[in-house]
C-alpha positions as CSV (number, residue, x, y, z in Angstrom):
1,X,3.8,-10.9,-36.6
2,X,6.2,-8.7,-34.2
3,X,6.4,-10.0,-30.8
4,X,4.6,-8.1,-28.0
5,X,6.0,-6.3,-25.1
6,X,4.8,-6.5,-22.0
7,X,4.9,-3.3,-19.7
8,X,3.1,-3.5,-16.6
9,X,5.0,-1.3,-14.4
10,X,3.8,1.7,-16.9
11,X,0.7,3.6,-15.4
12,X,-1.7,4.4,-17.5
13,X,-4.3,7.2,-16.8
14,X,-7.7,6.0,-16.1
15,X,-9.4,8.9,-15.7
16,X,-11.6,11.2,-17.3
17,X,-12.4,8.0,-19.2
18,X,-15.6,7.6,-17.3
19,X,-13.5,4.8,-15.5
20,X,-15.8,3.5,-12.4
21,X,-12.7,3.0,-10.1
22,X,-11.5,6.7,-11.1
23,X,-14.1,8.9,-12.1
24,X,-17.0,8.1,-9.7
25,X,-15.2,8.7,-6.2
26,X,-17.4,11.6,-5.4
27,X,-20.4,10.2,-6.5
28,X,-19.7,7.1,-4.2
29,X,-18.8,9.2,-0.9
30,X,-14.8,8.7,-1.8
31,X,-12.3,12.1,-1.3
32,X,-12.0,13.3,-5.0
33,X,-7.4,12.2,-4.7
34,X,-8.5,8.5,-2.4
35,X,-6.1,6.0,-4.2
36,X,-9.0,2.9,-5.9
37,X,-7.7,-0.8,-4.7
38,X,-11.6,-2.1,-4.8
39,X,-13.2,-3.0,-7.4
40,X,-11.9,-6.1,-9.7
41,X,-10.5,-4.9,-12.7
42,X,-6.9,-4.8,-13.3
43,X,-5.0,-1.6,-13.9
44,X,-3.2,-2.9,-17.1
45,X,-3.4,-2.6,-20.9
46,X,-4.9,-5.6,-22.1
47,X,-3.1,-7.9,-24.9
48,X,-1.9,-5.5,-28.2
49,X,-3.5,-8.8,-30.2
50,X,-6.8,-8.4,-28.9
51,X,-6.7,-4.3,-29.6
52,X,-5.3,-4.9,-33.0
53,X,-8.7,-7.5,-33.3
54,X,-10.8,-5.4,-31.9
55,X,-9.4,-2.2,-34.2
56,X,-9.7,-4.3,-37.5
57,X,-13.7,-4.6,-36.6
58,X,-14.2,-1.1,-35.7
59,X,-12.8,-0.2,-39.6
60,X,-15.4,-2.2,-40.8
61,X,-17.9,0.7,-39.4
62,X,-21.1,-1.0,-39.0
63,X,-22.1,-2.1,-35.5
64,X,-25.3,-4.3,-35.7
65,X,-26.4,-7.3,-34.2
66,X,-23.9,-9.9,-34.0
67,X,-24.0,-14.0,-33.4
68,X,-20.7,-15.5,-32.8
69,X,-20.0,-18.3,-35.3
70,X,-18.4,-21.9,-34.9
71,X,-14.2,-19.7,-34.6
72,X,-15.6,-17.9,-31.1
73,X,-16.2,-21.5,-29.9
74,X,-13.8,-23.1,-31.0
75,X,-11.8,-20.5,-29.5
76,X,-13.4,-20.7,-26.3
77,X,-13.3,-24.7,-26.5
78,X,-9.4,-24.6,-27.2
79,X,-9.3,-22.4,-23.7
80,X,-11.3,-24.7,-21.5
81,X,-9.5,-27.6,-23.5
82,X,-6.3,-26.6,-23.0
83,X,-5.9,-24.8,-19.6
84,X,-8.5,-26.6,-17.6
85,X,-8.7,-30.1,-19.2
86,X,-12.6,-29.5,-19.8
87,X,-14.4,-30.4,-23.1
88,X,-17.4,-29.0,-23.7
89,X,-20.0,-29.1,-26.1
90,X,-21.3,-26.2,-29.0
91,X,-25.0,-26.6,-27.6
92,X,-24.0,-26.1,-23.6
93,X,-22.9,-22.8,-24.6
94,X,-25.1,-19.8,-23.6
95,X,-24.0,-16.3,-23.9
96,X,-24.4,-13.3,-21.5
97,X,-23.7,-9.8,-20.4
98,X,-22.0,-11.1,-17.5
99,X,-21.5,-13.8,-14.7
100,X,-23.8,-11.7,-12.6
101,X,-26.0,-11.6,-14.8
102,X,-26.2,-15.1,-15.2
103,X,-26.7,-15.2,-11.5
104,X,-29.7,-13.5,-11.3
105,X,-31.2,-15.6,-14.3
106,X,-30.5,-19.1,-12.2
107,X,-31.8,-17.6,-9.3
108,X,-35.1,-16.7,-11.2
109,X,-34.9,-20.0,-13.3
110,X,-34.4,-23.0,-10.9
111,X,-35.8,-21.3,-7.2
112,X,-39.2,-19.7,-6.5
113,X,-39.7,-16.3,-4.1
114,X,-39.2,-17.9,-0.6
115,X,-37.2,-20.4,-1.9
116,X,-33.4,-20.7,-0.3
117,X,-30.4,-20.1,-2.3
118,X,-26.8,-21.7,-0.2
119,X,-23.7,-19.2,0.0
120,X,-20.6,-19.4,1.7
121,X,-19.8,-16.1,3.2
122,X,-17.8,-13.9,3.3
123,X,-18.2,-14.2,-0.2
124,X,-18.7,-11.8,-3.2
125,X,-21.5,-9.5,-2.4
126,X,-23.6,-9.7,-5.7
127,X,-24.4,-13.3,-4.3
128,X,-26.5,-11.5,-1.6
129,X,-28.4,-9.0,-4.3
130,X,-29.2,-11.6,-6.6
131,X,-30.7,-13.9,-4.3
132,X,-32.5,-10.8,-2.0
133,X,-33.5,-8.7,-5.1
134,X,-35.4,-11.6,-6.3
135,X,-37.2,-12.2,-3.1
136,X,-35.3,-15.7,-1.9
137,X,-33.7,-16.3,1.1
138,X,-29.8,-16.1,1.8
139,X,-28.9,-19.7,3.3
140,X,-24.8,-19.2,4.5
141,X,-22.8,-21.9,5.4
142,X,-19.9,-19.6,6.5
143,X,-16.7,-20.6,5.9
144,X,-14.2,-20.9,8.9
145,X,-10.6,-19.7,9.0
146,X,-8.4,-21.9,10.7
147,X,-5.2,-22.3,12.6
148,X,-3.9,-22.7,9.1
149,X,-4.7,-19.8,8.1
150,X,-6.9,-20.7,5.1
151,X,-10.8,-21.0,5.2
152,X,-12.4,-24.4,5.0
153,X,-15.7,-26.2,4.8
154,X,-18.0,-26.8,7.4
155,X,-19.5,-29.9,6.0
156,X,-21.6,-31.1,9.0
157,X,-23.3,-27.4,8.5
158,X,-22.9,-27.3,4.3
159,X,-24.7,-30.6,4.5
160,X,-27.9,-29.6,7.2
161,X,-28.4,-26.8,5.1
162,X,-28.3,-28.1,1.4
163,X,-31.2,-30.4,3.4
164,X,-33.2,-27.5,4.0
165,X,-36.5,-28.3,2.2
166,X,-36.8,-24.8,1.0
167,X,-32.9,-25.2,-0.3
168,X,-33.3,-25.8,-4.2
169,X,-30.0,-23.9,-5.4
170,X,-26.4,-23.3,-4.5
171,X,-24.2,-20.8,-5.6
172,X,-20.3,-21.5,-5.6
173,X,-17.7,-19.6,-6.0
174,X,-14.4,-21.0,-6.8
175,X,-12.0,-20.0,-7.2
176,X,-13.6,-18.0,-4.1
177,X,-13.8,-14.3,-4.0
178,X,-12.8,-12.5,-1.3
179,X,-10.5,-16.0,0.8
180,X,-8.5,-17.0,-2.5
181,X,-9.6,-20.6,-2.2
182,X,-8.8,-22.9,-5.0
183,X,-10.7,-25.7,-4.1
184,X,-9.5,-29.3,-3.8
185,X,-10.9,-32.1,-6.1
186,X,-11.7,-33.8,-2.2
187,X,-13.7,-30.6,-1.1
188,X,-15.8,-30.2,-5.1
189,X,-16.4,-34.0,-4.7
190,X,-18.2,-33.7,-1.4
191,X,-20.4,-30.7,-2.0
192,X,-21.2,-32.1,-5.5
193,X,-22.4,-35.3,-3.7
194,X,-24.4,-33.3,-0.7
195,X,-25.8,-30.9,-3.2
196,X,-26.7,-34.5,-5.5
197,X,-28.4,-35.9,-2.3
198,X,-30.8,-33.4,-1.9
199,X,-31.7,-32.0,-5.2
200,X,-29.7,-28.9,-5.1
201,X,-28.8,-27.0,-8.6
202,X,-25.2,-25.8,-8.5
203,X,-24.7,-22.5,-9.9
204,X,-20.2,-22.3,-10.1
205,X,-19.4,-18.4,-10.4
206,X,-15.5,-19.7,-12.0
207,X,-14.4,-16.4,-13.2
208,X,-11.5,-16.0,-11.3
209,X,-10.0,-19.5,-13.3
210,X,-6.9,-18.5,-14.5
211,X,-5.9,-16.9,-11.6
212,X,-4.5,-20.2,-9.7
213,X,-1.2,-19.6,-7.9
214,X,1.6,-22.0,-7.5
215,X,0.9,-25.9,-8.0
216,X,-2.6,-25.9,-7.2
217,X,-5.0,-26.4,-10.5
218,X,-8.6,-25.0,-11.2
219,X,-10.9,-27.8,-11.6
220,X,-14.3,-27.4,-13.1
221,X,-17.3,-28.8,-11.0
222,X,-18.9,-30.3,-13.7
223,X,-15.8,-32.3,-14.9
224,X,-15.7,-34.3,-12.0
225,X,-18.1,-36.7,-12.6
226,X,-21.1,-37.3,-14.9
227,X,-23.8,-36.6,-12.6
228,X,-22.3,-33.5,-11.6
229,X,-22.7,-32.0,-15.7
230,X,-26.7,-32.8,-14.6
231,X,-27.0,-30.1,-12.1
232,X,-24.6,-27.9,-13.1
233,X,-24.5,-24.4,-14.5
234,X,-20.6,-22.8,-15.0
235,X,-20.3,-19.4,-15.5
236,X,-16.7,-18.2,-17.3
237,X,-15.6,-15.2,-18.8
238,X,-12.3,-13.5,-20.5
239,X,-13.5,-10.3,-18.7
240,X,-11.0,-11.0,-15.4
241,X,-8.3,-12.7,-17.3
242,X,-7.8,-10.0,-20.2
243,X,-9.2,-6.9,-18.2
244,X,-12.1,-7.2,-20.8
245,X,-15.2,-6.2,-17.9
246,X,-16.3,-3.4,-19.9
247,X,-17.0,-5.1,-22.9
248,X,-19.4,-7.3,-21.4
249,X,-19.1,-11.1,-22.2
250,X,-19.1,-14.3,-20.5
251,X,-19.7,-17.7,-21.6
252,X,-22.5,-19.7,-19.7
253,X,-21.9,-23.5,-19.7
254,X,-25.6,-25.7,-19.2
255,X,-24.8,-29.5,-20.3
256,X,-28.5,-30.7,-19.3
257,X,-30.7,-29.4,-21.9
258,X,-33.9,-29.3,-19.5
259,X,-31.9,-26.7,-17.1
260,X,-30.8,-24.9,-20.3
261,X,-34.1,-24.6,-21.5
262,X,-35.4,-22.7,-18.4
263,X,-32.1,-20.5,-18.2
264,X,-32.6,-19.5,-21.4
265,X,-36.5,-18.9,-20.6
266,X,-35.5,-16.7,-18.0
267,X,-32.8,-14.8,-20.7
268,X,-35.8,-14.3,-23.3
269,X,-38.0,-13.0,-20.5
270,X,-35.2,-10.3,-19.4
271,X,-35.3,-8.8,-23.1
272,X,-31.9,-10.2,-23.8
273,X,-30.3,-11.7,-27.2
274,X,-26.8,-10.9,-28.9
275,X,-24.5,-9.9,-27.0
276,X,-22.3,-6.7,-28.2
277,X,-20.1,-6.4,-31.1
278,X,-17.1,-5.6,-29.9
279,X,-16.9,-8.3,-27.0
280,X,-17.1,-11.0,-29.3
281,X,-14.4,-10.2,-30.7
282,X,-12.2,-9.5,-27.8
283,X,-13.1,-12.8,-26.2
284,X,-12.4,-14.9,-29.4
285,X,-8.9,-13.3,-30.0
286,X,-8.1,-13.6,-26.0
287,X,-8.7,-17.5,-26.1
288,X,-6.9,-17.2,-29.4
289,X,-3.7,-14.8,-28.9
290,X,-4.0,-14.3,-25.4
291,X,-1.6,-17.0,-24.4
292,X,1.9,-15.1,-23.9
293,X,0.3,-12.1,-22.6
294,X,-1.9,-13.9,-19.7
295,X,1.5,-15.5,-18.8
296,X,3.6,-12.2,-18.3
297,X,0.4,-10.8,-16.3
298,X,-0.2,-13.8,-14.3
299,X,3.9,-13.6,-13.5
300,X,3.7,-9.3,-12.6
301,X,0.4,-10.1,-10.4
302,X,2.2,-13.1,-8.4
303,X,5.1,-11.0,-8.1
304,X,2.5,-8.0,-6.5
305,X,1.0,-10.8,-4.0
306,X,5.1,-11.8,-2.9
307,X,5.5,-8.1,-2.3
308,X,2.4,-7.4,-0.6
309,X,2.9,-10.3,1.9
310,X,6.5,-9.5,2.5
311,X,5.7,-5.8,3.1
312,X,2.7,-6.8,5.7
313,X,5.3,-9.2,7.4
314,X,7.6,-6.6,8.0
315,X,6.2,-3.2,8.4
316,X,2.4,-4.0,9.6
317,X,2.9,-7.3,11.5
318,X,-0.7,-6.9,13.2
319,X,-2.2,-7.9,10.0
320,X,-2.4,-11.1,8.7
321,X,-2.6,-11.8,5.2
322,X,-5.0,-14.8,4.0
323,X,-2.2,-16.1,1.2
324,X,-4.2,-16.6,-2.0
325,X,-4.5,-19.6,-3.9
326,X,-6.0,-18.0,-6.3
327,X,-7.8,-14.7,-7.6
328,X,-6.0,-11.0,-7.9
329,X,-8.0,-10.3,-4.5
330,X,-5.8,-10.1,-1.5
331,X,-8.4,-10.8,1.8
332,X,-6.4,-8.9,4.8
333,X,-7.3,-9.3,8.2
334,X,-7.5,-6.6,10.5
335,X,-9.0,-7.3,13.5
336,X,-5.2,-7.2,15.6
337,X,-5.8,-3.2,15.4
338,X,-8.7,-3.8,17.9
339,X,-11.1,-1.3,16.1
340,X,-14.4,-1.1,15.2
341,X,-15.6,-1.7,11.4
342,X,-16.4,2.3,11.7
343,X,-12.9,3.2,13.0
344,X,-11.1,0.8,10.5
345,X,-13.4,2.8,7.6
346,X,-12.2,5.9,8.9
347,X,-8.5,5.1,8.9
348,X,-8.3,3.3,5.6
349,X,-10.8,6.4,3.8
350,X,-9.9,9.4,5.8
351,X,-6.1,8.5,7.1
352,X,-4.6,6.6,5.0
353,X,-6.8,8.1,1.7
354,X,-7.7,4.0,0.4
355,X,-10.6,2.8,-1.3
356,X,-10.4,-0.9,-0.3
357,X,-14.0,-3.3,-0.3
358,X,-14.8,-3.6,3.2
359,X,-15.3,-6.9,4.7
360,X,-18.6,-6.3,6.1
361,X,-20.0,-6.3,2.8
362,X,-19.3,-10.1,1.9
363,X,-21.6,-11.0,5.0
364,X,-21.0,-10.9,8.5
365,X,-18.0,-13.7,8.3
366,X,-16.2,-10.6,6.8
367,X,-16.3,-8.3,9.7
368,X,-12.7,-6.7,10.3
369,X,-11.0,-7.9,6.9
370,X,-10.5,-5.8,4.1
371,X,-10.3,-6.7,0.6
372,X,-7.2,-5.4,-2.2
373,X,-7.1,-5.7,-5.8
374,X,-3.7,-5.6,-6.5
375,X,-3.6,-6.3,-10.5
376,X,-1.8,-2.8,-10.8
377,X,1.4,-1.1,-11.3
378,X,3.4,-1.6,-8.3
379,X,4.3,1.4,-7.8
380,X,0.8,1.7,-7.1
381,X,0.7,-0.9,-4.5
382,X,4.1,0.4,-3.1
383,X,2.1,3.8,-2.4
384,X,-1.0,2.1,-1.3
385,X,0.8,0.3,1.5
386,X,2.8,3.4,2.3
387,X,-0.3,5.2,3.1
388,X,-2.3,2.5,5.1
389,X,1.4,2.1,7.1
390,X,1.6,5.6,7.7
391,X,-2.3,5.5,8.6
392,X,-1.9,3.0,11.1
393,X,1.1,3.8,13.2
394,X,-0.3,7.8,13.5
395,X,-3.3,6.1,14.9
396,X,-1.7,3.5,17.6
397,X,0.6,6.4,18.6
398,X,-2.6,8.9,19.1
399,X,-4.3,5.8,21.2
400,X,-1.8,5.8,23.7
């Protein structure tokens, strides 16, 4: 088989490809040229192994329902084995359209309307919809950025609030999305053990995995300790790691067969079976043939983040960059400028021609931050900062 290149500095043209970070600007109240850093898929070809799978199917010419057989778990085993030292089991396995997705069918599963379902804002908005949609109650423990310029763990506040009586479910995120927490084995350990304490059902939203930056590790909740496989539900996917979101696939991990029985109750009453063709075969030759690939991205992206940090540092030293641990999300703090969160839209949209996630939608902990995807070209992000620069220092010089 002939080695693959990898080309990330290459853009390639999104739109007119019905591409939501392109093509729907107007729709979404965005100027028709606004330059997309928001939403969380990357801007790069994904693995020529997984096209060449995915091309072999699509000769075969008949798309109808579809079960994955024992190679797309042992494919997804080998991943979970291998890169996260987790070994799982063929009948945890259950198969959706998406981590959000499986959100919503916890939510609906394990809590009753009025019920409260623990966050930790700012954190990824969906969290919010899912629980609110379905008529529970948000519960935030917020997480609070230090002197050390990371976020941390109110425990004393985590712990009063997994008490709650109404309190029956928790959904983590971790790594987390927007901070770029990885958390520590110390920090799982003692939510696991407050969450065991008081009969709360973790829900761990790991998508963002294998995107863990320098020597920190990704450690999966459940493979701390025994108990913690009892109450836990683990939601992956290939969709972040192999810019796979539009194929629609994760894989839902349940080791307790009673919660797995009322997930999947939940799944039945959506309407929901097979997933589609064409992801199951993407995911099973990414966990396959992905290997070389996902370590030339993960290399480009880190090399983005080093670039983004040292440009901030140097030519916008009013905002602070919260340094990742993990995730392609860079959280950005703006509130130096001294600006409202309307005046801060209307520079980043309307001066500086950015589509960035606001903080104020991750909750109220993400007033004044921003949020940048910066899995692209980066030449890309080279323009991108150019503009917010340029952005900024018109506006401090028209305020004085």
């Amino acid at each position: 088989m002939q080695e693959e290149k990898y080309d990330f500095d290459t853009l390639v043209e999104r739109r007119n490809t019905n591409c939501l970070k392109y093509d729907f600007v107007l729709r979404r109240g965005r100027p028709k040229d606004v330059l997309p850093l928001w939403v969380a898929d990357m801007d790069f070809k994904t693995s020529e192994k997984i096209l060449n799978a995915i091309h072999k199917r699509t000769e075969h010419g008949i798309f109808g329902y579809t079960e994955s057989s024992r190679s797309y778990f042992d494919a997804v085993a080998s991943w979970m084995g291998r890169r996260h030292g987790w070994k799982i089991k063929e009948d945890w396995l259950v198969k959706t359209p998406g981590v959000v997705f499986a959100l919503a069918m916890a939510v609906k599963a394990y809590t009753k309307e009025g019920d409260g379902v623990l966050i930790q804002q700012p954190v990824y908005y969906p969290f919010m919809e899912v629980i609110e949609d379905n008529g529970r109650k948000v519960v935030s423990s917020d997480l609070i950025l230090e002197e050390d310029g990371k976020y941390h763990i109110d425990f004393e506040d985590f712990e009063r609030k997994a008490a709650e009586e109404t309190t029956t479910l928790f959904l983590l995120c971790s790594p987390h999305n927007p901070v770029g927490r990885v958390w520590t084995e110390k920090e799982l350990l003692k939510m696991g053990e407050i969450c065991l304490k008081y009969h709360v059902i973790v829900v761990s939203d790991e998508i963002h995995q294998d995107f863990v930056w320098g020597k920190r590790r990704h450690i999966v909740f459940a493979n701390l300790r025994r108990e913690f496989e009892n109450i836990s539900i683990i939601c992956t996917s290939p969709a972040k790691t192999f810019n796979l979101a539009g194929l629609q696939v994760s894989n839902i991990f349940i080791p307790d067969k009673e919660l797995r029985g009322q997930f999947k109750k939940q799944m039945a009453a959506a309407g929901y079976s097979q997933l589609n063709t064409i992801g199951l075969t993407a995911c099973e030759a990414a966990y396959y043939y992905g290997d070389d690939w996902y370590g030339a991205m993960m290399e480009y992206v880190a090399g983005n983040i080093r670039y983004m940090k040292s440009y901030l540092e140097k030519e916008l030293p009013q905002l602070i960059m919260i340094d990742p641990e993990g995730t392609y999300l860079v959280w950005v703090d703006f509130r130096g400028l001294g600006l409202s969160g309307l005046e801060l839209e209307g520079i980043i949209v309307k001066k500086a021609n950015l589509w960035l996630d606001s903080g104020t939608i991750f909750g109220k902990a993400g007033d004044g931050f921003e949020r940048f995807n910066v899995a692209c070209p980066r030449v890309v992000l080279k323009k991108a900062l150019e503009q917010l620069k340029n952005a900024i220092r018109h506006e401090t010089v028209d305020m004085l």
